[in-house]
BAGU-695831 format. One record per residue (C-alpha): residue in three letters; x negated, y, z. Coordinates in steps of 0.02 Angstrom, whole numbers, plus 50000, padded with zeros to 5 digits. Each point is the difference from the previous one (the first is absolute). Example, Ala and Ser with C-alpha at 12.3 -4.5 7.8 and 13.67 -1.06 7.14 Angstrom:
<nodes>
ala493854977550390;ser499315017249967;
</nodes>
This chain:
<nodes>
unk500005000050000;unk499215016249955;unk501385013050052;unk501715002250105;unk501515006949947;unk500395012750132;unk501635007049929;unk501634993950060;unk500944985249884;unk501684994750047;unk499824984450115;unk501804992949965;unk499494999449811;unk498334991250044;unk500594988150160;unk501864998849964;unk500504999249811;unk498954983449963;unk501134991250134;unk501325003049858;unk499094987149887;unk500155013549843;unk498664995149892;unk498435014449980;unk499575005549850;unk501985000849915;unk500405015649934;unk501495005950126;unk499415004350139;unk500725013050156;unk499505018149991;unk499664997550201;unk500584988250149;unk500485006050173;unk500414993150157;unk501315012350052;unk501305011549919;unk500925013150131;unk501824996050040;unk499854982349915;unk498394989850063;unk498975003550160;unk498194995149960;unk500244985850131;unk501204991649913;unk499064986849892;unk500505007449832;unk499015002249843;unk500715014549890;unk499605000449822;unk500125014049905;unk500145001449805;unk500075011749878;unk501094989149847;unk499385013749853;unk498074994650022;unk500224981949945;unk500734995949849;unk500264981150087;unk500995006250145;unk501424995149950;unk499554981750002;unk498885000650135;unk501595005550096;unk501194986949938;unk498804986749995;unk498925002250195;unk500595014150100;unk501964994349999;unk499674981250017;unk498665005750132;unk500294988150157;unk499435015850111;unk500945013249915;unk501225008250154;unk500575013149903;unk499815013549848;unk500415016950000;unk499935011149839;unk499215015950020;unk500095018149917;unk499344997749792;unk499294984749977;unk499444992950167;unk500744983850066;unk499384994250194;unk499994980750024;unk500014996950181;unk499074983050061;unk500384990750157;unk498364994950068;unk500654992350175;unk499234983449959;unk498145006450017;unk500555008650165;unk498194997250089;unk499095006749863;unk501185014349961;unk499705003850170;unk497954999449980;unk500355011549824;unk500755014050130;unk498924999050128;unk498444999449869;unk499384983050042;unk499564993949843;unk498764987250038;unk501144992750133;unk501464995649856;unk500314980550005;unk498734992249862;unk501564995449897;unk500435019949965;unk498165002449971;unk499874988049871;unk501675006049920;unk499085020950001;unk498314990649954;unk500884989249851;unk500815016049927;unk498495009149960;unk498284995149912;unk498754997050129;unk498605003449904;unk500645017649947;unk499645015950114;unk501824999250060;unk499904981350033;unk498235003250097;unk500885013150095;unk501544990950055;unk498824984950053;unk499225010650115;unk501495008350066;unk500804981250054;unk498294993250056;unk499225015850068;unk498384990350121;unk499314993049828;unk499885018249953;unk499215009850141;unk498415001649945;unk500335003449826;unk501115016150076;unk498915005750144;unk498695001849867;unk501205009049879;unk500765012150153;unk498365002850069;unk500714992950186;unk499384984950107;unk500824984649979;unk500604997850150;unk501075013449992;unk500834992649841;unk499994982850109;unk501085010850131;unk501075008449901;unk500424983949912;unk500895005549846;unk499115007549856;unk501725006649938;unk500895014050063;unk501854996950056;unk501525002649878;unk500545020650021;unk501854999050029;unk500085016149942;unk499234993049812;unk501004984450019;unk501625008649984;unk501295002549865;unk500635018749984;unk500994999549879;unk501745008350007;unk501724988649926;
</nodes>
């Protein structure tokens, strides 16, 4: 690993959306995922929401038919203002691990959920690399002490090398 990426990416997109099973790499894909929407879904409620814009894929249309609305997840949909539709996704059966996503314990989700994150992207790509040391973070100390300039053991005490998701980030405004 030669650098970090110190901006902020959505976690829910990253450590939620490949518990969906939608195959990487397809065309339709959400503009953004949140955790939380005001008036509708507290960010403790294990919910994925999906947001997409159905005027940037010219495959929406089947995508829709053919995976979100036979999606064994999908709780609900809501259409939005223009274009937007919102698929809402029950995640209650990875309860534990929803509950490491909010807290930001990545490297403490069950090894099933890491190997579902680790399957969906390429591990031998910088994003792949990245995630891998997210979910096993003590494999990765030295590389990042060296990188942040900071002892080890401070990485070793903090634990994570991820920061938690920003609930503020992780939620839908968006006006119906």
């Amino acid at each position: 690993m030669r650098s970090l990426y110190k901006g902020y990416f959505q976690k829910s997109k990253v450590f939620l959306y490949p518990v969906l099973g939608i195959a990487r790499g397809i065309s339709t894909v959400p503009e953004e995922t949140y955790i939380a929407w005001p008036d509708r879904v507290k960010a403790d409620d294990p919910k994925l929401i999906c947001l997409y814009n159905c005027t940037t894929d010219p495959d929406f249309e089947g995508f829709r038919n053919n995976v979100l609305l036979k999606h064994k997840l999908l709780d609900d949909i809501v259409l939005g203002t223009g274009e937007d539709e919102i698929y809402i996704f029950d995640l209650t059966g990875i309860g534990k691990d929803y509950q490491k996503f909010l807290n930001g314990r990545y490297s403490e989700f069950s090894e099933e959920h890491k190997n579902i994150v680790l399957d969906f992207f390429v591990e031998n790509d910088r994003l792949g690399e990245l995630i891998l040391s997210y979910l096993n973070p003590s494999e990765h100390y030295v590389e990042y002490a060296r990188l942040l300039g900071v002892d080890e053991k401070l990485l070793e005490e903090v634990g994570e090398l991820c920061t938690a998701p920003d609930l503020i980030k992780e939620t839908l405004i968006l006006n119906i």
